[in-house]
C-alpha positions in Angstrom: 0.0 0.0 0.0 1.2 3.6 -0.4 -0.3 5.6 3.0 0.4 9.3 3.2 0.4 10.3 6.5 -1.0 14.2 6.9 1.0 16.6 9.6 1.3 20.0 10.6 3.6 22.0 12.2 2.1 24.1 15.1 3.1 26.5 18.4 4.5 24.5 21.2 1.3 23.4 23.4 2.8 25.3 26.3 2.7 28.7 24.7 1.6 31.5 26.2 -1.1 32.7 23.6 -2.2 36.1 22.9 -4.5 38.6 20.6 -2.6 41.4 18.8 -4.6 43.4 16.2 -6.4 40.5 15.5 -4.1 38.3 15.0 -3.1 35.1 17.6 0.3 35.6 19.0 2.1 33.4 20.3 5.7 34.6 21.1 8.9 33.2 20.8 7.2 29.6 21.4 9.1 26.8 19.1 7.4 25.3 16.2 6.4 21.2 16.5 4.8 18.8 15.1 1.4 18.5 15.7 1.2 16.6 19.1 -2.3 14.3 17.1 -0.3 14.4 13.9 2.3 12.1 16.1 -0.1 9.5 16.3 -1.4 9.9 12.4 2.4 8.5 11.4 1.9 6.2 13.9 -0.9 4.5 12.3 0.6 4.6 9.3 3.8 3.1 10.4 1.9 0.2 11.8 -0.1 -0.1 8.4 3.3 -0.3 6.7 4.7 -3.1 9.2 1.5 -5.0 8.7 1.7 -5.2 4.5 5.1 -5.7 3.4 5.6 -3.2 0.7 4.5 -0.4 2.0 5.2 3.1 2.4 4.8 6.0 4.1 4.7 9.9 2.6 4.4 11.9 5.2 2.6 15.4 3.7 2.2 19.2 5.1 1.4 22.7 4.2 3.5 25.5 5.4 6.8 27.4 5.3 9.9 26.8 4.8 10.2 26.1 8.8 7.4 23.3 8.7 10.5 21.0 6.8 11.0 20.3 11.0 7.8 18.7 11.5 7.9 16.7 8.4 11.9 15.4 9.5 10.2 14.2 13.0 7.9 12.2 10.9 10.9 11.0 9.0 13.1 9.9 12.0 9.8 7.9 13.2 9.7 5.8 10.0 8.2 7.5 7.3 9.7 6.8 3.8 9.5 10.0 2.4 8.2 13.9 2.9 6.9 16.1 0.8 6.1 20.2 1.6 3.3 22.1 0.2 4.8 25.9 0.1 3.8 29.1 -1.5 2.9 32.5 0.2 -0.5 32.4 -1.5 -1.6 30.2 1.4 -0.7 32.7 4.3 -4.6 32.6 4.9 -6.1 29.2 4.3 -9.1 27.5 6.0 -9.8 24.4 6.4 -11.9 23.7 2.9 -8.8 25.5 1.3 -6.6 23.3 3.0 -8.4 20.5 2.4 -8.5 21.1 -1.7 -4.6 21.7 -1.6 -4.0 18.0 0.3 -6.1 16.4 -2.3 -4.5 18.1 -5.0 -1.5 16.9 -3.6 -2.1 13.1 -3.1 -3.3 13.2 -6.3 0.0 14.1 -8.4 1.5 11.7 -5.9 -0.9 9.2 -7.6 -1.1 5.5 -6.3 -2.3 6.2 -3.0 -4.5 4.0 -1.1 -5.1 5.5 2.9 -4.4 9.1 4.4 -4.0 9.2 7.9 -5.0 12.2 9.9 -4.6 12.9 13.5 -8.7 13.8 15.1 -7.5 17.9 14.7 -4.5 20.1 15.0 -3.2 21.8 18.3 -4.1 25.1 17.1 -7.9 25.4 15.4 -9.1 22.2 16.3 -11.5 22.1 13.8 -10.8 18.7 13.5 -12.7 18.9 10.3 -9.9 18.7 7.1 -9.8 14.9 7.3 -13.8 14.8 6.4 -13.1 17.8 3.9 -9.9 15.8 1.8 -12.2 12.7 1.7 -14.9 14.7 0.1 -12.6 16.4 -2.5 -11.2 13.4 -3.4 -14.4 11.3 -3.5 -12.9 8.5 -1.2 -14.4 6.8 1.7 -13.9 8.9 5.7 -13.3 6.6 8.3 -13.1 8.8 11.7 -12.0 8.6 15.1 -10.4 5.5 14.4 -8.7 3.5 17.4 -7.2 0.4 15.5 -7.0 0.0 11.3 -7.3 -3.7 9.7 -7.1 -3.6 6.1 -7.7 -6.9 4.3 -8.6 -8.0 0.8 -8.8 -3.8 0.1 -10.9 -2.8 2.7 -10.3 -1.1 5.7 -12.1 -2.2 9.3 -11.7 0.3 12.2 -12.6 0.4 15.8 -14.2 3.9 16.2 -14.1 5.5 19.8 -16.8 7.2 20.8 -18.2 8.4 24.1 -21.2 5.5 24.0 -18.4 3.1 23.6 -17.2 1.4 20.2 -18.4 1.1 16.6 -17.1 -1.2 13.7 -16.7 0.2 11.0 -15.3 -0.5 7.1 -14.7 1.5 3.6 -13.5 0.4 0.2 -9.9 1.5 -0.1 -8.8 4.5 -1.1 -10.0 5.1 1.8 -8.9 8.8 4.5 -8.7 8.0 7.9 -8.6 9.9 11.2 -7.0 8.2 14.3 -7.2 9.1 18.1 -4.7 8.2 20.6 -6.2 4.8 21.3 -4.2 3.9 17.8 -0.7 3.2 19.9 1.5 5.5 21.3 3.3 7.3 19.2 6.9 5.6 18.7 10.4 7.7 19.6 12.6 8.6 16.5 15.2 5.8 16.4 19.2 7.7 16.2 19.5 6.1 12.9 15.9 7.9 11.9 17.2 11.0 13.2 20.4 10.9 11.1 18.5 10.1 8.4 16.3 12.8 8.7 18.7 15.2 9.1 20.2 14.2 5.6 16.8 14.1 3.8 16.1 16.9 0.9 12.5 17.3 1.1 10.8 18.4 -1.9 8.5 21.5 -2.0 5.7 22.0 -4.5 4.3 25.4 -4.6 0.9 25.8 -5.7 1.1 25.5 -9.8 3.0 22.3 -8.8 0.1 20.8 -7.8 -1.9 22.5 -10.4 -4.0 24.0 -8.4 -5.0 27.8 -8.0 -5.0 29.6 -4.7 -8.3 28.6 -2.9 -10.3 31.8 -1.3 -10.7 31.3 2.0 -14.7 30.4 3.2 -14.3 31.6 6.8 -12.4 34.3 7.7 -11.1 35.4 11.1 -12.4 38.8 11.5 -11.9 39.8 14.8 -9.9 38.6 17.7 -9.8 39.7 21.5 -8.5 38.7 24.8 -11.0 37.0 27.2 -12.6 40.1 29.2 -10.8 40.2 33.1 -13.4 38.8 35.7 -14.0 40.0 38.5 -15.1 37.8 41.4 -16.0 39.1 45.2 -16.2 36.5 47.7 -17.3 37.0 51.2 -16.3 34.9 54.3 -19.6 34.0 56.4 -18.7 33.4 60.1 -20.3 32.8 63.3 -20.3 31.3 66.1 -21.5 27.5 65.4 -22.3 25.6 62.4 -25.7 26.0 62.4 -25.5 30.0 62.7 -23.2 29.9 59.7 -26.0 28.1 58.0 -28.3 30.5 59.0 -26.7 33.5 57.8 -26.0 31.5 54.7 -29.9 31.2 54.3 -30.8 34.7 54.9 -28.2 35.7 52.5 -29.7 33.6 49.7 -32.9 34.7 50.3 -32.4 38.4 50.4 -30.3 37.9 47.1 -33.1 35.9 45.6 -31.1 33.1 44.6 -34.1 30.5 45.6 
């Protein structure tokens, strides 16, 4: 099988966010993979160890900086990387980004699953995976805990809050995975050399033939949480029950009950 494995490169989850002109700021905090993304090449990884054969493309959009993320994804296994650069995507959404990936997996040609972590550390929309699968016409499989593919299709264990659900598509087939899929596996030294040798192709837009997609929501506005202000007052008295009834009285004359 041929399994591209979708990442992103995000803020460090312990940075210290802030609005600035409407924009999200978030400091000097160090770029990383994508903390769910971790567990996408994971379930690809395992796919590849299951069919022998296989291979792993591990695939992002971004700047020139994101070629970190896609090298972790490398030094845990992945075969090869490929980056999806050009300035005209400075502003994309999730539908924009969703159009660019399947573009993308398309001039890669071949390709029979897409892995995506359940949503990125930074929108959380959680939505692209859904989105690629429509553009390309293929098969969404979501929320997936463990992936069986035999005789071209692929079974997953869906985790859900009422429990599980079985559930199976035709391959091609995108899938998202949650962290029940296996924890993610630490880049070997040998994967980290490796990675550090690898020359990782960028495609810019036309590459992929595709035009620059116009975003369908747009961040207009974006403010700090408004400073609350809470007044607490220490009841006291004497015994228990005088506390209580203070308490009571309180209440009342408040008209809380």
């Amino acid at each position: 099988m041929k399994i591209i494995a979708c990442i992103k490169q995000v803020p460090d989850s312990e940075a210290k966010v802030k609005a600035e002109n409407g924009q999200v700021n978030t400091g000097e905090a160090p770029l990383v993979i994508n903390p769910f993304d971790e567990y996408a090449v994971e379930g690809a990884l395992q796919q590849k160890e299951a069919d022998n054969g296989s291979t792993v493309t591990a695939l992002c959009i971004g700047p020139e900086s994101a070629k970190e993320a896609l090298k972790h994804a490398l030094a845990m296994g992945a075969d090869e990387a490929v980056l999806i650069s050009d300035p005209a995507l400075n502003e994309l959404d999730t539908v924009g980004a969703a159009r660019v990936l399947a573009a993308a997996i398309q001039k890669i040609g071949g390709v029979d699953m897409v892995v995506f972590g359940r949503q990125t550390l930074d929108n959380g929309a959680g939505v692209t995976s859904a989105q690629t699968a429509r553009v390309l016409g293929w098969g969404m499989l979501g929320l997936a805990g463990q992936i069986k593919v035999q005789d071209g299709t692929a079974r997953v264990e869906r985790v859900i809050e009422e429990g599980r659900q079985n559930v199976s598509a035709k391959l091609p087939v995108v899938v998202s995975v949650v962290q029940s899929i296996g924890e993610p596996r630490y880049p070997s030294f040998m994967g980290i050399r490796k990675a550090s040798k690898a020359e990782i192709p960028v495609w810019s837009l036309s590459d992929i033939g595709v035009d620059a997609p116009s975003a369908v929501v747009k961040r207009t506005e974006l403010a700090n949480p408004p400073e609350r202000k809470a007044q607490v007052e220490i009841i006291s008295g004497d015994t228990p029950e005088a506390i209580a009834e203070t308490l009571v009285e309180k209440i009342l004359a408040e008209k809380v009950l």
